[in-house]
VOPAVEX-530620 format. One record per atom (N, C-alpha, C, O): residue in three letters; x, y, z. Coordinates in steps of 0.001 Angstrom, whole numbers, padded with zeros to 6 digits, always signed. Example, Ala and Ser with C-alpha at 12.3 -4.5 7.8 and 13.67 -1.06 7.14 Angstrom:
2
ALA+013190-005690+007800 ALA+012300-004500+007800 ALA+013200-003300+007800 ALA+014236-003319+008465 SER+012850-002250+007080 SER+013670-001060+007140 SER+012900+000030+007870 SER+013409+001138+008039 
***
This chain:
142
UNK-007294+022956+059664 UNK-008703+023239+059440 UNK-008881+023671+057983 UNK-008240+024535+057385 UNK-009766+022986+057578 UNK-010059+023293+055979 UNK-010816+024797+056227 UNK-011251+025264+057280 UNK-010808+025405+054796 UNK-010971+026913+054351 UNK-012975+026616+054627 UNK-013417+027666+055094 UNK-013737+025916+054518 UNK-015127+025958+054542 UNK-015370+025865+055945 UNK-016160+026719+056348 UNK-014837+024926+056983 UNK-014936+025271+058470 UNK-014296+026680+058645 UNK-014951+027317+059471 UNK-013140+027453+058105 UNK-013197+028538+058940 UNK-013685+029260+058209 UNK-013261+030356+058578 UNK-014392+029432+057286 UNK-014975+030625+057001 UNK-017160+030573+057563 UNK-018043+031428+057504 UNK-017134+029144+058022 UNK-018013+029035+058697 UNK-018340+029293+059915 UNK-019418+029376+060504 UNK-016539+029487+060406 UNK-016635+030196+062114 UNK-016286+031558+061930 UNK-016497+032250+062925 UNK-015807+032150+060935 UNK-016554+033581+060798 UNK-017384+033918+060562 UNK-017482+035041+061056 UNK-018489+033583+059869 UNK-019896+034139+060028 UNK-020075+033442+061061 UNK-020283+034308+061912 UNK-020118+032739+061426 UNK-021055+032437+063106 UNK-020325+033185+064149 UNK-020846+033221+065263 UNK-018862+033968+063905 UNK-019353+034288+065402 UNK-018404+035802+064777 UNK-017549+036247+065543 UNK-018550+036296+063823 UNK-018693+037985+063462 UNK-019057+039010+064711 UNK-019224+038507+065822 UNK-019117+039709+064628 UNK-019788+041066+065074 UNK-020701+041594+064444 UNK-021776+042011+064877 UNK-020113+041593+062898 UNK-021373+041740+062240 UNK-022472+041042+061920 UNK-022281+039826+061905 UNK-023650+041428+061636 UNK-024555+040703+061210 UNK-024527+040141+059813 UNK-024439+040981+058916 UNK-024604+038468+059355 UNK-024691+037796+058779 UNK-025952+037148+057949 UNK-026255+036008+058304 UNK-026683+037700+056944 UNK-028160+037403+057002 UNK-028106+036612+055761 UNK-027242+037062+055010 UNK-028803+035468+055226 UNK-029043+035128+054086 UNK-030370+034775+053737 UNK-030742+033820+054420 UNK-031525+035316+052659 UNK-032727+034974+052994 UNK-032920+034448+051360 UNK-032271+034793+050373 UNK-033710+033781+051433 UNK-034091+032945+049919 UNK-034661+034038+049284 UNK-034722+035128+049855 UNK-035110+033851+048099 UNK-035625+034666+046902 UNK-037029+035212+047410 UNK-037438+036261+046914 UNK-037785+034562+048367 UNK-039123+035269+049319 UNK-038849+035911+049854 UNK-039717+036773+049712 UNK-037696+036501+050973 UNK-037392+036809+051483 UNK-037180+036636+052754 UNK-036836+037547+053508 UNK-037387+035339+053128 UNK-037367+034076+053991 UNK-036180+034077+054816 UNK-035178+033518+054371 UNK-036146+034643+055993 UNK-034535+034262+056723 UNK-034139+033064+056386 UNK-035119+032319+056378 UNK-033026+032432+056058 UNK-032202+031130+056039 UNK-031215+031142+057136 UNK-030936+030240+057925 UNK-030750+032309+057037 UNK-029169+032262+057916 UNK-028570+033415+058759 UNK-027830+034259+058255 UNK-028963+033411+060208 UNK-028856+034094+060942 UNK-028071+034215+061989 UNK-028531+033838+063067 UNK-026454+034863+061935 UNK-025523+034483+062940 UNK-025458+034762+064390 UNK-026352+034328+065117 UNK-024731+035271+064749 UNK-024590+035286+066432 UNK-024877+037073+066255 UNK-025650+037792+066888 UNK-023965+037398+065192 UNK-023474+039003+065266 UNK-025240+039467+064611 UNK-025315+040667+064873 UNK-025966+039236+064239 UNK-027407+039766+063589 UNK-028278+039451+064914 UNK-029177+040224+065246 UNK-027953+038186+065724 UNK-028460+038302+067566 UNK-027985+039206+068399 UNK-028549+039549+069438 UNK-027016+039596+068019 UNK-026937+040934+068821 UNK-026693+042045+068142 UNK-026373+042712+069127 UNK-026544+043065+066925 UNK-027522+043753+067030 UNK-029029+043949+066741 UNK-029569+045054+066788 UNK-029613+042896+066465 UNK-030969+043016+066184 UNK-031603+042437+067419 UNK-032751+042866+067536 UNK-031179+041435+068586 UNK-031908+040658+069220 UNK-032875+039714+069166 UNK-033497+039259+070126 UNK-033018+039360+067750 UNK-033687+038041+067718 UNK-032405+036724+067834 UNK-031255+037100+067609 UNK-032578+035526+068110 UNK-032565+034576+068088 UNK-032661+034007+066848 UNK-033609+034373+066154 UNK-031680+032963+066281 UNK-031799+032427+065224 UNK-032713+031600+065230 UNK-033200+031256+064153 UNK-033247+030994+066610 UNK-034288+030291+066140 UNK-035734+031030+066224 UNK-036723+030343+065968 UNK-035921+032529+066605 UNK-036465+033119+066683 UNK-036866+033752+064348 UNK-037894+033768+063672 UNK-035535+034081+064071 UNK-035248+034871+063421 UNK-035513+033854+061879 UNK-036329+034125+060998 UNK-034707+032840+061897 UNK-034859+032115+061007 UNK-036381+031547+060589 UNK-037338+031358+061340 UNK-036291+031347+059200 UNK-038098+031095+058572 UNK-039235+032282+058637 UNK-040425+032237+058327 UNK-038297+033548+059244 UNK-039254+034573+059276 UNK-038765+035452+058061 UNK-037669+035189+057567 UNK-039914+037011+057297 UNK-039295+037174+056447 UNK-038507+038534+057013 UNK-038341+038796+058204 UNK-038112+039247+056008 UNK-037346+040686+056258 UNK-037914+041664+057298 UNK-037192+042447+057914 UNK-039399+041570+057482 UNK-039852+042457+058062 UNK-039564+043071+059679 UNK-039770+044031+060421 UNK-038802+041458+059567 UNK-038571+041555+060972 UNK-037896+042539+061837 UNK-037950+042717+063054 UNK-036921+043431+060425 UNK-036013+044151+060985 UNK-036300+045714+059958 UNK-035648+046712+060265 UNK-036845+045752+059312 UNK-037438+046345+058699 UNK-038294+047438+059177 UNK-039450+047138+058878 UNK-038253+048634+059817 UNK-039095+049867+060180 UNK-040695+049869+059276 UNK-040525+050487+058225 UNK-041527+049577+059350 UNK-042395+049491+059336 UNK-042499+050663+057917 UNK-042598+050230+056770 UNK-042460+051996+058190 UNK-042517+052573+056762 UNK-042059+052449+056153 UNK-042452+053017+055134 UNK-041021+051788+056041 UNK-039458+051446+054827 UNK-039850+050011+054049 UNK-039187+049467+053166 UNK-041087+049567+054616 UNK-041120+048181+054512 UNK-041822+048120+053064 UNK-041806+046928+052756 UNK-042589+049056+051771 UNK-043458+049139+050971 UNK-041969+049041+050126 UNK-041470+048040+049611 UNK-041372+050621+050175 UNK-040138+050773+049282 UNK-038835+049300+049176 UNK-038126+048932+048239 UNK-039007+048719+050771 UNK-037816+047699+050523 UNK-038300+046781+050006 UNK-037544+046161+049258 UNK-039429+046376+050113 UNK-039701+045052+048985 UNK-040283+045435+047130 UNK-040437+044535+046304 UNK-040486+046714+046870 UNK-040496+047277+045583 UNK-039243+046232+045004 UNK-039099+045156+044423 UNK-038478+047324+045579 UNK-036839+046699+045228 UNK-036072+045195+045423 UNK-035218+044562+044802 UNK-036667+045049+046330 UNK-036519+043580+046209 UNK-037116+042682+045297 UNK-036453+041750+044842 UNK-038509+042893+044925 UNK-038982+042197+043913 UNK-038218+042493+042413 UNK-037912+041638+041583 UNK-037984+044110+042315 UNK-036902+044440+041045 UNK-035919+043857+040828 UNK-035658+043461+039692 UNK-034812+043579+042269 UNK-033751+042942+042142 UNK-034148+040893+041596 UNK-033502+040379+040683 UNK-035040+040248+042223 UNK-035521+039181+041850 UNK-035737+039014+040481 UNK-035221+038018+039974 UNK-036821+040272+039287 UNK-036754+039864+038481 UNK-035388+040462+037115 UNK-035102+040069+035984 UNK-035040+041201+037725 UNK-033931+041987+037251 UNK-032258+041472+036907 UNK-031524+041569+035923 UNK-032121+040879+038299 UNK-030832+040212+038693 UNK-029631+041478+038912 UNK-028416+041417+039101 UNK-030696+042759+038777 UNK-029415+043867+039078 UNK-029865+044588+040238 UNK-031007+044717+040680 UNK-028609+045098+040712 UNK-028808+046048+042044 UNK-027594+047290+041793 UNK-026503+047233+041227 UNK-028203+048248+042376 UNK-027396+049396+042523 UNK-026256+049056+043634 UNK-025143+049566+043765 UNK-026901+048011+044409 UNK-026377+048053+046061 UNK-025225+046619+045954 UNK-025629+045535+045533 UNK-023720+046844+046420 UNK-023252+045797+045956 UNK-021584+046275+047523 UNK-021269+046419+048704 UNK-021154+046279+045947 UNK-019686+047122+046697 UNK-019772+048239+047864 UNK-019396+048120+049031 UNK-020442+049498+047157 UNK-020613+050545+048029 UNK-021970+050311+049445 UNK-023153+049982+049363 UNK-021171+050631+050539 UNK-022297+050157+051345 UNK-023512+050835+051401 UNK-023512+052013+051045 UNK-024560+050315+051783 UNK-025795+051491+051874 UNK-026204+051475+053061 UNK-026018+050530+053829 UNK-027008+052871+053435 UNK-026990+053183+054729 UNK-028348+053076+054699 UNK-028914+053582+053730 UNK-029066+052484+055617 UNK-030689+052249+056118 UNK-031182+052282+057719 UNK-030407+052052+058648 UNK-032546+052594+057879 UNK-032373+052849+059171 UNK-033080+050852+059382 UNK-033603+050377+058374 UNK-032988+049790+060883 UNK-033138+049201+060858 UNK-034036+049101+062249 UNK-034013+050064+063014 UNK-034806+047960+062562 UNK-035563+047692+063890 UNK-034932+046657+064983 UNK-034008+045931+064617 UNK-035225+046613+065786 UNK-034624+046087+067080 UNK-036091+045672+067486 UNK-037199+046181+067318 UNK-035552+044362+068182 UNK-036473+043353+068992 UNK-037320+043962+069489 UNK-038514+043662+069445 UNK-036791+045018+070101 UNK-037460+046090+071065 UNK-038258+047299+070724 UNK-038737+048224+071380 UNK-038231+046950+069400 UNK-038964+048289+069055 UNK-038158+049738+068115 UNK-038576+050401+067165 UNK-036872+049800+068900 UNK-036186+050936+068904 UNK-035899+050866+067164 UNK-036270+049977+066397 UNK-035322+051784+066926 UNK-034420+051695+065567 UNK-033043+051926+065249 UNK-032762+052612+066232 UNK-032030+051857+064625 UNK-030736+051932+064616 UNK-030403+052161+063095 UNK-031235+051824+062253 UNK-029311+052677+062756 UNK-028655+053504+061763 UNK-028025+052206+061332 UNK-027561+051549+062263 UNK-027879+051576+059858 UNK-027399+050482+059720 UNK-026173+050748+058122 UNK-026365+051731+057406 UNK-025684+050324+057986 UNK-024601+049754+057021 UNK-024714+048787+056145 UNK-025130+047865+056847 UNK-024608+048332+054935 UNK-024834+046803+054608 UNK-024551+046487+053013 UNK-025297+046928+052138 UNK-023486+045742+052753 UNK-023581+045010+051381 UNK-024407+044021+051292 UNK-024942+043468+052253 UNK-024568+043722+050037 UNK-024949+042688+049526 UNK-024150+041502+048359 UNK-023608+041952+047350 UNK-024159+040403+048563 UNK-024079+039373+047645 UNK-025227+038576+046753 UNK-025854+037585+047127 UNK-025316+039089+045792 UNK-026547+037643+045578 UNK-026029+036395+044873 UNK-025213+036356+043952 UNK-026583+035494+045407 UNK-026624+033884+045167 UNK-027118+033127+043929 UNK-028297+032778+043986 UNK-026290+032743+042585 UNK-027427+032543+041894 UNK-027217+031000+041450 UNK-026140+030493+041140 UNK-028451+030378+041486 UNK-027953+028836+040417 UNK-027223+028770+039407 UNK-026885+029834+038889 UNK-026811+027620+038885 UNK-026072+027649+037670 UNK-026252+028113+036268 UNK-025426+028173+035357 UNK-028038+028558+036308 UNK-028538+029089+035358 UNK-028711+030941+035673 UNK-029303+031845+035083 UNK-027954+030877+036761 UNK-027848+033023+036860 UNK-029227+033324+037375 UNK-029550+034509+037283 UNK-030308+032314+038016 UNK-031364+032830+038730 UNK-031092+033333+039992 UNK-030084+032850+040507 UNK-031547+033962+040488 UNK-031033+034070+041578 UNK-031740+033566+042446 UNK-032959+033524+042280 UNK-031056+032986+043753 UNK-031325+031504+044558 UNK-031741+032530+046026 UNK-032495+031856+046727 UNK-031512+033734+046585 UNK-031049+034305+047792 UNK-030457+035365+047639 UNK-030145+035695+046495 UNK-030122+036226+048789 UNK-029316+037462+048964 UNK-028701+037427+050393 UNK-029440+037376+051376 UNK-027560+037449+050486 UNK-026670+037727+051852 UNK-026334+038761+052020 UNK-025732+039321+051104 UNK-026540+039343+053062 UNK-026090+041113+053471 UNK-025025+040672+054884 UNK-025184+039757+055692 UNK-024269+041381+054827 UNK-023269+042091+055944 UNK-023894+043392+056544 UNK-024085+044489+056018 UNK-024153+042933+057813 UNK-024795+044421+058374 UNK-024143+044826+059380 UNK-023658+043935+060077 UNK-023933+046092+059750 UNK-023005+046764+061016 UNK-024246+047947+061306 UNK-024899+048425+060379 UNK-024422+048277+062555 UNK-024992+049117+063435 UNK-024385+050147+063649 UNK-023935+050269+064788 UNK-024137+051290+062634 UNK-023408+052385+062672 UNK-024260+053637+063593 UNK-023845+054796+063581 UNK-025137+053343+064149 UNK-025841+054550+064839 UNK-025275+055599+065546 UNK-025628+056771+065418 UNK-024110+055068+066541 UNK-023102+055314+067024 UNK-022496+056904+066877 UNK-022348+057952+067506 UNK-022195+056075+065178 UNK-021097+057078+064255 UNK-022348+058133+063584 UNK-022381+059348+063782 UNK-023264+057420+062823 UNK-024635+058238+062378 UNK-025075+059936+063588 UNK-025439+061070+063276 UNK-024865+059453+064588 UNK-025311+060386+065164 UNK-024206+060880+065822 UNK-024776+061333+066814 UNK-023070+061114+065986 UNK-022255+061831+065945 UNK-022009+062639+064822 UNK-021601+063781+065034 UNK-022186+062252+063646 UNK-022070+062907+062429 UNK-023229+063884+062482 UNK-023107+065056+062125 UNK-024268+063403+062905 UNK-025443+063856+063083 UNK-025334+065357+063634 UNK-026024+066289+063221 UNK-024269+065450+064720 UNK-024342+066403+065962 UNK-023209+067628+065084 UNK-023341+068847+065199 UNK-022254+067023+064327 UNK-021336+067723+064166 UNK-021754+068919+062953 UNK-021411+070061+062645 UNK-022982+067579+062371 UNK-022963+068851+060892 UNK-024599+069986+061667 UNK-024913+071003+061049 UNK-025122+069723+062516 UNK-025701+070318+063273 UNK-025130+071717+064002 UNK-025618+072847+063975 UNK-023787+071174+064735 UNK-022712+072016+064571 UNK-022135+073071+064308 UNK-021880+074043+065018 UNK-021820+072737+062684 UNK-021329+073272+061568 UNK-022446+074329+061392 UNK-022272+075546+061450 UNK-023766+073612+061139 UNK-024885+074889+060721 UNK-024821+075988+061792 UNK-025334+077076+061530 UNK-024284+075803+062872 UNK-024445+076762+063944 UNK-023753+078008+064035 UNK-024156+079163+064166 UNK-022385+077398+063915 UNK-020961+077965+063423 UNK-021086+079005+061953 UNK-020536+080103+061863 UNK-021695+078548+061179 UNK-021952+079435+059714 UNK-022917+080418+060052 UNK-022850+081571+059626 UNK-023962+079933+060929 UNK-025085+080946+060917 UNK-024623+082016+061986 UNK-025014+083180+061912 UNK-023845+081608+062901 UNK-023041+082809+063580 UNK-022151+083979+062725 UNK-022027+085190+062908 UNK-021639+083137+061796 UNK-020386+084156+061307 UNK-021013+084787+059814 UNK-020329+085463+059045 UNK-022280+084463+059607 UNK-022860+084868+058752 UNK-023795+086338+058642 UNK-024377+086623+057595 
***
């Protein structure tokens, strides 16, 4: 198996979520692992824009930045992951994880952005409980 089929059957069938959306912010590419934790459907999901997953108040600040990154070509957000809260089919919201790649033509425009997303809520709110915790523990012995 050539290296472009298998790295095509890892994003399609990840755990994580796999997103790639054009320079609008246009879903293009939506794997199995972004159908389950987000619950849309790629054919649901695809041709729609970011908002889809996007918390409704977060939604002014995330496209600020997105338009910055478009005319900019820079991002803070790359290597180190960033933590955001995200929406579900259903309404709910979830604690999220996520790099980015951006895509650019041969002239350094940039064409798209691909994120890796993981559903850390899990871990978010365990962390959540512990440093909750902690404040409890200090204010006792204090």
């Amino acid at each position: 198996m050539n290296q472009e089929k298998i790295a095509a059957r890892i994003i399609a069938d990840t755990l994580d979520a796999v997103i790639y959306c054009d320079r609008s912010g246009d879903i293009q590419l939506w794997n199995a692992g972004a159908e389950r934790i987000f619950g849309w459907t790629a054919a649901e999901a695809v041709g729609r824009n970011l908002d889809l997953i996007i918390p409704e108040k977060h939604r002014a600040v995330h496209w600020q930045g997105w338009e910055r990154v478009m005319e900019t070509g820079e991002t803070r957000y790359g290597a180190t992951p960033l933590a955001v809260p995200g929406l579900h089919k259903d309404g709910s919201t979830m604690s999220l994880e996520f790099t980015i790649t951006m895509l650019t033509d041969p002239t350094g425009r940039i064409e798209g952005i691909a994120a890796i997303l993981r559903d850390v809520s899990v871990r978010w709110q365990r962390e959540k409980e512990l440093r909750a915790r902690v404040r409890d523990l200090e204010s006792r012995n204090s």
